[in-house]
C-alpha positions in Angstrom: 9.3 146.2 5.4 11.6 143.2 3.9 11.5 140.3 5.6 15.1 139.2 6.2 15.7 135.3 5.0 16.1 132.9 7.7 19.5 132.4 8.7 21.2 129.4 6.7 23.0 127.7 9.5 23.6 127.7 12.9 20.8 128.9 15.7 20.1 132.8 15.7 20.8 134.0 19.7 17.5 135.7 21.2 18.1 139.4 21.1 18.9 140.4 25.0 18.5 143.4 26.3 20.5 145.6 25.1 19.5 144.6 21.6 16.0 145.5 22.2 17.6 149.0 23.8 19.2 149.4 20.3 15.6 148.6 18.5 14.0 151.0 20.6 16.2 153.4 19.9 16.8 153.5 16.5 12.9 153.6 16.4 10.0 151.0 15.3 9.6 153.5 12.1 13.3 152.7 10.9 12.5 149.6 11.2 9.3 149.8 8.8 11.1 152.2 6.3 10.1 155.6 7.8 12.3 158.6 8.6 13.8 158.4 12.2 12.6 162.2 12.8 9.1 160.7 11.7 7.1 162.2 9.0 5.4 160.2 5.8 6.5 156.8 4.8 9.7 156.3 2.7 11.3 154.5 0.1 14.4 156.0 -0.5 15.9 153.0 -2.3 13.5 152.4 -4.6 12.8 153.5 -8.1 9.9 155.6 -9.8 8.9 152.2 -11.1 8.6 150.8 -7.4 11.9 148.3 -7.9 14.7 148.0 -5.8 17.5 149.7 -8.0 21.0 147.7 -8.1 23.9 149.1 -6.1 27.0 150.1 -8.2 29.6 150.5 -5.0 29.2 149.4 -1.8 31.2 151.2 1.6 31.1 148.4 4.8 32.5 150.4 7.7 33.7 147.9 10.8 34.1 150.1 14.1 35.9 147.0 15.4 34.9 145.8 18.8 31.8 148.1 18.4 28.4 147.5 19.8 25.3 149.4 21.3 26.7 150.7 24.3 30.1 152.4 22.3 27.2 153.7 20.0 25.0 155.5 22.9 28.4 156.6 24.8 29.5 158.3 21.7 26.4 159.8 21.2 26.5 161.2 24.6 30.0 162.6 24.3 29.2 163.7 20.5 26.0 165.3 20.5 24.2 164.7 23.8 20.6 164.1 24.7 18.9 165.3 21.8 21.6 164.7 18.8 22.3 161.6 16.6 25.5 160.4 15.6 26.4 159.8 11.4 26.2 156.5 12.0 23.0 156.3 14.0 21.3 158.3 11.0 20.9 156.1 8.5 17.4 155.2 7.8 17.6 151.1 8.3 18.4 149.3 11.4 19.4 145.6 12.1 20.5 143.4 15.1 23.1 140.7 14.3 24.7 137.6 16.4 28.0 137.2 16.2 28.9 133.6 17.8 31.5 131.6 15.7 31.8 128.0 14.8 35.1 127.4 16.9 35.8 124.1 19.0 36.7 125.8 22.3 35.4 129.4 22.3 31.7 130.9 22.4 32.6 134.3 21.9 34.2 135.4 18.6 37.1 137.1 18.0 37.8 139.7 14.9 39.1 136.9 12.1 36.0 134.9 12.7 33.4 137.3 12.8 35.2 139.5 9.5 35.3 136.2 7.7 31.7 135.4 8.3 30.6 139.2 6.1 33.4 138.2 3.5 32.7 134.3 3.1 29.3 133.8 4.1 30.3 130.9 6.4 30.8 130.8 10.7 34.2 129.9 11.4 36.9 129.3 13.9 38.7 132.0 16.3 42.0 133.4 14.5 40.7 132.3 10.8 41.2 134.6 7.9 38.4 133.8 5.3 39.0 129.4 5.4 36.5 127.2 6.6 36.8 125.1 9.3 38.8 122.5 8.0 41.4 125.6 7.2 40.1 125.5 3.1 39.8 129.1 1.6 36.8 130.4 0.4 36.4 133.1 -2.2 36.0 136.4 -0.1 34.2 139.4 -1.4 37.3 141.6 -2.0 38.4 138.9 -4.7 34.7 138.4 -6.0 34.4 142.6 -6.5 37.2 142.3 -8.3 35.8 139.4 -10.5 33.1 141.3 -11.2 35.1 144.4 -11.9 34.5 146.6 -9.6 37.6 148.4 -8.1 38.1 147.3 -4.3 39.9 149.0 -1.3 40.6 149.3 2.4 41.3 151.6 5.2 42.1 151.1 8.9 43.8 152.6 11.9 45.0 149.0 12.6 47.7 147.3 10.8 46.4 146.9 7.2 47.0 143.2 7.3 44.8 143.0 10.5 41.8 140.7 11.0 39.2 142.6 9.2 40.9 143.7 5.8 42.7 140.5 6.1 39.5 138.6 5.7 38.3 140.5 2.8 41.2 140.1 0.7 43.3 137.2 1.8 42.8 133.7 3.4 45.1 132.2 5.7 44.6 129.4 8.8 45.8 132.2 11.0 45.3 135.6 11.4 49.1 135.6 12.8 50.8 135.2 8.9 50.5 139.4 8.6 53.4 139.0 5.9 51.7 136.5 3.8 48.9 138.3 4.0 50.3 141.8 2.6 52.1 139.0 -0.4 48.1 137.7 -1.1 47.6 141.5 -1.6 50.2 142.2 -4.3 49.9 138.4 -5.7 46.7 137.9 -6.0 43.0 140.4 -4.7 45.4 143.7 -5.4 43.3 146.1 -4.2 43.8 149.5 -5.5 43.7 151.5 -1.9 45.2 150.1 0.9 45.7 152.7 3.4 46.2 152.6 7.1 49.2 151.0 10.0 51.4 147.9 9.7 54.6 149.5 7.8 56.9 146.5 10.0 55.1 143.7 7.9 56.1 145.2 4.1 60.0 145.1 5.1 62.4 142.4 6.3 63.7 142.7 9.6 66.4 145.5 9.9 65.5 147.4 7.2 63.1 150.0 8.6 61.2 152.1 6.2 59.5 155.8 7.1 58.7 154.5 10.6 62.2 153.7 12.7 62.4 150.5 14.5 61.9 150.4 18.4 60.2 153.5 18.6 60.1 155.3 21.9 56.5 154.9 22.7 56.8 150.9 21.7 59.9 149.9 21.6 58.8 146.6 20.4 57.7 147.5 17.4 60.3 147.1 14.7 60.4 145.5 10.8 59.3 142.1 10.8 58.2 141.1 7.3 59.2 137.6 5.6 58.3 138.4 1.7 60.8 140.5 1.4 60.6 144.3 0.1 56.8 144.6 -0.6 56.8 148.3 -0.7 59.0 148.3 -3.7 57.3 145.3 -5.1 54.1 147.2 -4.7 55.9 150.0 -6.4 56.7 148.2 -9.1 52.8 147.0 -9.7 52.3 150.7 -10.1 51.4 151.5 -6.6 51.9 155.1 -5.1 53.3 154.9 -2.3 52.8 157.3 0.3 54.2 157.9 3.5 52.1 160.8 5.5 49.1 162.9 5.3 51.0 165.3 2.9 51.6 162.9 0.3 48.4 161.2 0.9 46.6 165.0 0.0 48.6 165.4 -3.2 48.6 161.8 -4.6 47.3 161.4 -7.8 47.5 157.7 -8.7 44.6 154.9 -9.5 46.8 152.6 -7.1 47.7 153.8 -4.0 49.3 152.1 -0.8 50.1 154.1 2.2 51.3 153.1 5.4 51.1 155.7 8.2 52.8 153.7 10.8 55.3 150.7 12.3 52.1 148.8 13.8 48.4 150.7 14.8 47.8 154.0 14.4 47.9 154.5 17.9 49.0 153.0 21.3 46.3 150.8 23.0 46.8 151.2 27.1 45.0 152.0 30.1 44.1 155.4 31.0 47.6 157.8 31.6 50.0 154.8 31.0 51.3 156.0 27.6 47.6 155.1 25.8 47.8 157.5 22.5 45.4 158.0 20.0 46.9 160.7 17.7 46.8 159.0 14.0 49.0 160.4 11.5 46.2 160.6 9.2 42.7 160.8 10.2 40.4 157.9 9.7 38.0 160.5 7.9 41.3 161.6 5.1 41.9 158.6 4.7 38.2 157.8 3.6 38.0 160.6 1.8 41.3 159.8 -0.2 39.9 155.9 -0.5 36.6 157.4 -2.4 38.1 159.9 -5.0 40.2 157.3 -6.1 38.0 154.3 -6.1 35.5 156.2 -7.7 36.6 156.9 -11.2 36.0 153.2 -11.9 32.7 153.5 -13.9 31.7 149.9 -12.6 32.1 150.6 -8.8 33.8 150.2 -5.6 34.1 148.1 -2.8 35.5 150.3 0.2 35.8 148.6 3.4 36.6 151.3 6.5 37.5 150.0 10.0 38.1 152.0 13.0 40.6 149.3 14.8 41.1 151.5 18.3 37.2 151.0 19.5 38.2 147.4 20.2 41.5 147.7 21.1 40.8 150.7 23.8 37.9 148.7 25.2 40.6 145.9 25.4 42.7 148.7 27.9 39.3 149.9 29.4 40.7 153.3 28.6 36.9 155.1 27.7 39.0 158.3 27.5 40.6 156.9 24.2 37.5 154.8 23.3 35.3 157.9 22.8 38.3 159.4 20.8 38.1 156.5 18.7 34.2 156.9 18.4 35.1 160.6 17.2 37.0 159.3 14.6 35.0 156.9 13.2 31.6 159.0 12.9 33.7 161.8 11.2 34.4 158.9 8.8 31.0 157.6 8.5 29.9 161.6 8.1 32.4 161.3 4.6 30.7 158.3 3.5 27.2 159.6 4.0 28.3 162.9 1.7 29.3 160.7 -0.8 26.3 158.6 -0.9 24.2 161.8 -0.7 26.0 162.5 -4.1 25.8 159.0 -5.5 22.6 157.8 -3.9 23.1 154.1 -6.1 26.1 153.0 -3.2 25.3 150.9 -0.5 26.6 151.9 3.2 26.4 150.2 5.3 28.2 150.5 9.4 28.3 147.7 12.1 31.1 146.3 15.2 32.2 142.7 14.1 32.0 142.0 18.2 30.9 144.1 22.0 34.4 144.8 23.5 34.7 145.1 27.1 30.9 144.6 28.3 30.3 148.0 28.6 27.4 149.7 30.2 26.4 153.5 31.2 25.6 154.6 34.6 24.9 157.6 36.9 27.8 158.8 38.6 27.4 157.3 42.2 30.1 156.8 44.5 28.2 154.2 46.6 28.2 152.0 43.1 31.6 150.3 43.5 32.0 147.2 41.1 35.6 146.5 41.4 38.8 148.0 40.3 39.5 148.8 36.9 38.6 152.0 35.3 39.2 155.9 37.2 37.5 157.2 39.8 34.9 160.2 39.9 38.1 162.1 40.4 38.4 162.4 36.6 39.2 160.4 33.9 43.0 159.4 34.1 43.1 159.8 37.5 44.9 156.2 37.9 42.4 156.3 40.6 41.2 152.8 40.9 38.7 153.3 44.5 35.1 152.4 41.4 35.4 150.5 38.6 33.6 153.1 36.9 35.1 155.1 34.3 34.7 158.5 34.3 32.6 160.7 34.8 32.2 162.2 31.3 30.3 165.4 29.9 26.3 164.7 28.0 27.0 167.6 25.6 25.4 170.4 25.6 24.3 169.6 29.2 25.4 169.8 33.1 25.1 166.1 33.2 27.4 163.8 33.6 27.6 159.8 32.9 30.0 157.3 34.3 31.2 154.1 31.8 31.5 150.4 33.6 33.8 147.6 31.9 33.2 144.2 32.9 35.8 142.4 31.3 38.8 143.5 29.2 37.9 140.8 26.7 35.1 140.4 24.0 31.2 139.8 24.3 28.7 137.7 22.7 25.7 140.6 23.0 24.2 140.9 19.3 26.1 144.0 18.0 23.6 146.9 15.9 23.5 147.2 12.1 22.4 150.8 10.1 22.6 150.9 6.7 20.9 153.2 3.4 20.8 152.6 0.1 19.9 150.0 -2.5 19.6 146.8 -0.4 19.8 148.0 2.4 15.8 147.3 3.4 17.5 143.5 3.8 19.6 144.3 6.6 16.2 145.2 8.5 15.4 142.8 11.6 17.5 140.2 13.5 19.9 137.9 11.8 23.1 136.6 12.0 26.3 138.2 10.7 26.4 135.7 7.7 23.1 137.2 6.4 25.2 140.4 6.2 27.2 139.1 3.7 24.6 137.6 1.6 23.3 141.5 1.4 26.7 143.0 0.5 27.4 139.7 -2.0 24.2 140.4 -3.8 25.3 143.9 -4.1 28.7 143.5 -5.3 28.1 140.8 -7.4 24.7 141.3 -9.2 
C-alpha cells in the first residue's frame, strides 16, 4: 500500500465514526490493494515492469453534497444487502476532511471545498479557485489545458455552479455566474460544457430554448451581463445544443449544451413541487462528454457532478435524493466502461461536503426526532408526526429502512473517496481534500 504524503497545511480532523463505517466497509483489503470480493493480491495499476504507469485522462466525478450515509442509502435502494454500487466498486478507498480556511464558518461550502481539488489550497466560503486574499490561482482545468490535454464538464446544476466554476474560472465569489461563463469562452475554453444555467449566457429579456418564468419557477428567467455568450460561443466554433436529440446526433470537437433556465431539476421538500426529471440524463451526458473528449491523442480532463444529491439533502426530500443517487451511479457505471476500455485513465468519485447529517434507522414509530421529513405513512406523505424520512424498500428484500436529517445545511463528517487506475494507490488512507488535488495535478500534468 502507498503511504499517502502528510497533509501540507492545516490539521487533518480525526476520522469519526462514520468514517471508520466507510473503512470498514469498503474493506481493509481495498485498502491494501486487494479485490473487494477478496481473492489474490492486486496491482492493477502497475506495469509488467512493476512501475506505476502515467495516466493519459483523468474523470473526477463530484456527487455534490455526497458522503457515506447518501452512499449506503443508495446502495440500499440500488442493490440491497448483498449488492455494490458503481461507485462503491472501485478497488481503492480514501477518507478526506473537508474543513475550509474561512474567517467565520467551520463547515465548508461547495466553492471552497471544489477549489481546494482544483488549486491545491483551503480557502474561504463562496470562493471560486482565489486564495484567501481573493488572488487567483491556476486551477487544473487551465493547467490540462497547458499541458494539452483536452478538458470538459458536466452537471445537473447550472454549468457555472461552484464545482465547474472552480475548475475553470476564478472569481471572489461564486455569485458572478456570468463572468464566470465569459472566463470560459475568454480564457480555460473547455471543449464540453454540458449541463443547466441557460439564464446566465443571455441578457435579461432575451430568453433562449428555455422561456423565462417558467411555470414550475417562475423565478427563473435570463439574467446574464456579458452579453450573447451562446452566439459568442458559436462563433469560437462551439455546437451548440439544445436537448437530448441534438445532444445524440452532435458531431463537433466543441460542444456547449445547455438543457435548462437554472438546475436540471427543482430542489423542494417532499410533494411541494420537488422535480427531478433532467432533460438529459447525467449518464448521456457522460457518455457524450467521453466520445468527444477522447479523440484528443493527449487526453482528457472530464469533471462530472451530480448537483441534486446536495441540493435535495438541502429540502430533506430523500425521495429525490435517492433519485439523484440513481443518476449519478448510472454515470459513474459509464465512466467505469470506459476505463475498462482505456485502463491508462484515472477515475476517480468523491462528495466535496455531508449534506443534511444524514443517518439510517429502523423504522420505529416510538423514534420521534422532530419534524421534518414524512412519516411511516409513506414517503410524501407531508406527514410531519417523525422526523424520519421514509420508510424505503432494501432491494431485493422485505425490509424496510427509514432516513433521519438533522439539519437542512452542510456537515463537516470526512466525506469517502474510491478511485482505480494509474495513481490512484495515492488516494489510499486519510487525508485532506488538498491531497486530492496533488493526485489529480500529478496526473494531469506529468
Amino acid at each position: 500500500m502507498s503511504t499517502t504524503p502528510p497533509p501540507r497545511r492545516g490539521r487533518l480532523l480525526a476520522v469519526g465514526a462514520v468514517g471508520a463505517v466507510v473503512l470498514l466497509a469498503a474493506g481493509s483489503g481495498a485498502l491494501a490493494g486487494r479485490a473487494l470480493d477478496g481473492g489474490e493480491e492486486t496491482t492493477p495499476n502497475r506495469t509488467a515492469e512493476g512501475t506505476p504507469p502515467t495516466a493519459r485522462s483523468v474523470i473526477f466525478i463530484n456527487g455534490d453534497g455526497m458522503a457515506a450515509t447518501h452512499r449506503e442509502a443508495a446502495r440500499l435502494d440500488q442493490e440491497g444487502f448483498d449488492g455494490r454500487l458503481a461507485m462503491d466498486s472501485l478497488p481503492v478507498t480514501g477518507l478526506q476532511s473537508t474543513d475550509p480556511h474561512d474567517p467565520e464558518e467551520t463547515v465548508t461550502d461547495s466553492a471552497a471545498g471544489a477549489s481546494a481539488w482544483t488549486i491545491g489550497e483551503k480557502t474561504y466560503n463562496g470562493a471560486i479557485s482565489v486564495d484567501t486574499e481573493g488572488n487567483p490561482l491556476p486551477t487544473l482545468g487551465a493547467e490540462a489545458a497547458a499541458a494539452g490535454r483536452a478538458t470538459g464538464l458536466v452537471t445537473t446544476a447550472q454549468v457555472t455552479d461552484a464545482t465547474p466554476a472552480a475548475f475553470f474560472s476564478s472569481s471572489p465569489t461564486r455569485s458572478e455566474q456570468a463572468d464566470i461563463a465569459g472566463q470560459y469562452l475568454a480564457d480555460t475554453k473547455p471543449s464540453v460544457i454540458l449541463g443547466g444555467g441557460e439564464d446566465w449566457w443571455l441578457p435579461a429579456g432575451s430568453p433562449g430554448a428555455y422561456p423565462d418564468a417558467p411555470a414550475d419557477d417562475p423565478d427563473e428567467g435570463s439574467r446574464g451581463t456579458s452579453g450573447d455568450l451562446i452566439t459568442q460561443a458559436q462563433q469560437q466554433g462551439y455546437e451548440y445544443v439544445r436537448n437530448g436529440a441534438e445532444l445524440e446526433t452532435a458531431d463537433g470537437d466543441k460542444l456547449l449544451g445547455l438543457f435548462a433556465n437554472q438546475e436540471m431539476f427543482q430542489q423542494r421538500a417532499e410533494g411541494q413541487g420537488d422535480e427531478f426529471d433532467p432533460a438529459v440524463p447525467l449518464a448521456d451526458m457522460t457518455a457524450k462528454a467521453l466520445d468527444v473528449l477522447s479523440r484528443d491523442e493527449d487526453g482528457f480532463l472530464l469533471v462530472i457532478e451530480e448537483e441534486a444529491v446536495d441540493e435535495m439533502s438541502h429540502a430533506n426530500n430523500g425521495v429525490r435524493m435517492l433519485e439523484a443517487m440513481r443518476s449519478l451511479d448510472a454515470a459513474v457505471a459509464v465512466a467505469r466502461d470506459y476505463v475498462a476500455e482505456h485502463p491508462d485513465t484515472l477515475l476517480v468519485v468523491t462528495g466535496d461536503h455531508e449534506c443534511g447529517g444524514l443517518t439510517i434507522e429502523d423504522v420505529d414509530a416510538e423514534d420521534e426526532s422532530g419534524p421534518g421529513g414524512t412519516s411511516p405513512d409513506g414517503p410524501g406523505s407531508g406527514a410531519t408526526e417523525s422526523g424520519e424520512d421514509g420508510p424505503f424498500a432494501v432491494a431485493g428484500s422485505d425490509k424496510t429502512f427509514v432516513l433521519d436529517w438533522t439539519t437542512t445545511s452542510h456537515t463537516g463528517v470526512p466525506t469517502p473517496v474510491t478511485a482505480e487506475g494509474p495513481g490512484s494507490e495515492q488516494l489510499a488512507g486519510s487525508y485532506p481534500n488538498t491531497h486530492v488535488h496533488e493526485v489529480l495535478r500529478a496526473a494531469l500534468t506529468s
